[in-house]
RODO-2510 file (C-alpha; in nm, 4 decimals, decimal comma):
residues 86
     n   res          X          Y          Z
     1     x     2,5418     1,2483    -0,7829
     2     x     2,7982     1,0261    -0,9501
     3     x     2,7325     0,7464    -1,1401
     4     x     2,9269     0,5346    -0,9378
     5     x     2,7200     0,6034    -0,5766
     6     x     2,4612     0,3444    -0,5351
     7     x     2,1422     0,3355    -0,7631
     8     x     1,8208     0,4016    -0,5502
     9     x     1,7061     0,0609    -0,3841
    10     x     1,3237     0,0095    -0,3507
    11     x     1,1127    -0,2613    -0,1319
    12     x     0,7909    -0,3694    -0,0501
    13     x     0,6451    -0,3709     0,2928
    14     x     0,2480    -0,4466     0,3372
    15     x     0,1876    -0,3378     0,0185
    16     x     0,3306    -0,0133    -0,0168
    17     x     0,6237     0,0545    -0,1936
    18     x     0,8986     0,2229    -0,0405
    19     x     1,2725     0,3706    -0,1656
    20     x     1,5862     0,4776     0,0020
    21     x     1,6996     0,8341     0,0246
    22     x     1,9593     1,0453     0,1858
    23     x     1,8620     1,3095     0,4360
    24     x     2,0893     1,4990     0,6442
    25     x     2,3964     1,2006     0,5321
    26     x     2,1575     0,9080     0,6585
    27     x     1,9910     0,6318     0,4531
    28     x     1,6208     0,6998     0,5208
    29     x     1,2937     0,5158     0,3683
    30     x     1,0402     0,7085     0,2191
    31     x     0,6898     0,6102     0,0250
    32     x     0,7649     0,5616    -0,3525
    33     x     0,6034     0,8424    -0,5981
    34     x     0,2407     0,7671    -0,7330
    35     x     0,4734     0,6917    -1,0827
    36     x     0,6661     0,4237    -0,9391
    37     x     0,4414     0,2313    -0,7630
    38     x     0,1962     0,2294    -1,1253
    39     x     0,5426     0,1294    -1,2471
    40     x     0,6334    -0,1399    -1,0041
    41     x     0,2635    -0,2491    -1,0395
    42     x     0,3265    -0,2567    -1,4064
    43     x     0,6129    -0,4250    -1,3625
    44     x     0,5238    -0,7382    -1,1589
    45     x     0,1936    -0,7870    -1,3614
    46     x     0,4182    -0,8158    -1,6917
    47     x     0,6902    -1,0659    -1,4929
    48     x     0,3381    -1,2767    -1,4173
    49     x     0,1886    -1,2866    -1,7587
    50     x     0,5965    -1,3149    -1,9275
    51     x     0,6293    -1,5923    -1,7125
    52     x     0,2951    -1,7751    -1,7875
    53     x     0,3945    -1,7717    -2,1473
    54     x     0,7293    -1,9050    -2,0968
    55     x     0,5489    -2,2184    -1,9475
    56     x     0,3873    -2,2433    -2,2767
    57     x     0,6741    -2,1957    -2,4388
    58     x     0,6971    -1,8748    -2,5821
    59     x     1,0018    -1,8212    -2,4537
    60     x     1,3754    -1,9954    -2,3892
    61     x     1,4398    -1,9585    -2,0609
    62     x     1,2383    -1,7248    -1,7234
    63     x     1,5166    -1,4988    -1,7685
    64     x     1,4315    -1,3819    -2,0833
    65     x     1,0831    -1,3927    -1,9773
    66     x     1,1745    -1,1435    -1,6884
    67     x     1,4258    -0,9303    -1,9695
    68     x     1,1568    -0,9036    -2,1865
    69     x     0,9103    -0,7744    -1,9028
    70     x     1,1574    -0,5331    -1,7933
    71     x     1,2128    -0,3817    -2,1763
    72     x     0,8094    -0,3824    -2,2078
    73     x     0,7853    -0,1476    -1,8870
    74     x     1,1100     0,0932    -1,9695
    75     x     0,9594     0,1474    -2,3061
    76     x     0,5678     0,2598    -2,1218
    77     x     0,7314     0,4112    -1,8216
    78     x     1,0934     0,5808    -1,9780
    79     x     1,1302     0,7517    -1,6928
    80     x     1,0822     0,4691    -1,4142
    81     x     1,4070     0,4490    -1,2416
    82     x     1,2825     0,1220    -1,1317
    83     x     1,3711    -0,0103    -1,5048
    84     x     1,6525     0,3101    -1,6510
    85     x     1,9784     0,1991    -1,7626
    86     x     2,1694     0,4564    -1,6393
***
């Protein structure tokens, strides 16, 4: 793949986690991998508590709150492509 076709795209639908792939030159859904969803479910937990202690003021602004959540999970899930910098 090059690095300039689309990233995969995940989404939530009655809680399961779902991500696009191509099959046969179509955009198809498919259930996430047991590693994303304990990523995802990593993820959202760490937005919560980031964002509770921005309200306290812990941090500037919920943007770094959410930055800071996002460099928490790539660094206990490296290979989560919900989080890679690629």
């Amino acid at each position: 793949m090059n690095k300039k076709t689309k990233k995969k795209k995940y989404r939530s639908r009655k809680g399961k986690l779902y991500k696009l792939s191509k099959y046969k030159n179509k955009e198809i859904w498919r259930k996430a991998s047991k590693k994303d969803v304990k990523c995802n479910e990593y993820l959202q937990k760490k937005i919560k508590t980031n964002l509770s202690e921005y309200k306290k003021g812990k941090y500037k602004s919920p943007k770094q709150a959410i930055a800071v959540s996002y460099t928490q999970t790539s660094k206990k899930y490296p290979n989560c492509e919900l989080v890679r910098r690629d």
